[in-house]
C-alpha positions as CSV (number, residue, x, y, z in Angstrom):
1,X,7.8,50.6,-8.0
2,X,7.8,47.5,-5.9
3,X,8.8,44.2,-7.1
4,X,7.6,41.3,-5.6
5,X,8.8,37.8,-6.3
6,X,7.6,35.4,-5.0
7,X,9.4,32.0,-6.3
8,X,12.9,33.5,-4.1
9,X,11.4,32.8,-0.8
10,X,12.9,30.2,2.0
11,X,10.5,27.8,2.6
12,X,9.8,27.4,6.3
13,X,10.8,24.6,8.2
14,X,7.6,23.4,8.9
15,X,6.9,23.0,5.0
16,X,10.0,21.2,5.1
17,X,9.3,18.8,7.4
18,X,5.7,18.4,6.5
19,X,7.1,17.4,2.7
20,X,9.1,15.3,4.3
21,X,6.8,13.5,6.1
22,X,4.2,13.8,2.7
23,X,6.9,12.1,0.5
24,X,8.2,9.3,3.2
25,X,4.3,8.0,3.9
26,X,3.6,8.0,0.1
27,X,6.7,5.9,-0.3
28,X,4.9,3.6,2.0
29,X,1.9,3.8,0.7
30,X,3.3,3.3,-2.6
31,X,5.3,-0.2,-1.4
32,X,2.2,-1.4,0.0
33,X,0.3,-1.3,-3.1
34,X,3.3,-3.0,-4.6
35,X,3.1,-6.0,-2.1
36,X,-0.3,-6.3,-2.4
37,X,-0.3,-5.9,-6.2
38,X,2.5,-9.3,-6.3
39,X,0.6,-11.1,-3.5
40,X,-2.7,-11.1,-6.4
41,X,-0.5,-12.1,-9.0
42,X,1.2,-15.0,-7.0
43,X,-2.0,-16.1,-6.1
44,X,-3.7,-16.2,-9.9
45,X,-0.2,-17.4,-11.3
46,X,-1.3,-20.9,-9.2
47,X,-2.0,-23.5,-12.3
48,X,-5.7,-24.1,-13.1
49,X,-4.9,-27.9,-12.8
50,X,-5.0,-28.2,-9.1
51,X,-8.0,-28.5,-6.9
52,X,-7.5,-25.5,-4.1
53,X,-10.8,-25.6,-1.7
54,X,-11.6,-22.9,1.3
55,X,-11.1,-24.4,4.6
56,X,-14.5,-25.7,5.7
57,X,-15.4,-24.0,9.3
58,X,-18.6,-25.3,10.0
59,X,-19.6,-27.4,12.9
60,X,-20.5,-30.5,10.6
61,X,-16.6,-30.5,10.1
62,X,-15.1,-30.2,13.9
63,X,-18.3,-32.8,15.2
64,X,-18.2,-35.5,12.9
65,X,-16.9,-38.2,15.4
């Protein structure tokens, strides 16, 4: 009778490295959501009292002489 377990095997080394790699970029992906997330909140934390307008990029703007 042959036993076969297969949970007490090494992992290879390129597993190893690949969950490595797996865990570092989700770290980064995880720390730009984060800085994106406080960026949105920064901006709606503004007060409602001030008058914030888009920069105005038409040519009326740069012409008017």
């Amino acid at each position: 009778m042959v036993l076969i377990m297969s949970g007490f095997h090494k992992e290879h080394e390129l597993h190893t490295r690949r969950k490595g790699r797996n865990i570092s970029l989700g770290v980064a992906l995880g720390l730009f959501v984060a800085l994106i997330f406080a960026v949105s909140i920064v901006k709606l934390s503004i007060p409602q009292g001030e008058d914030i307008k888009a920069p105005n990029f038409s040519l009326d703007a740069v012409v008017s002489e």
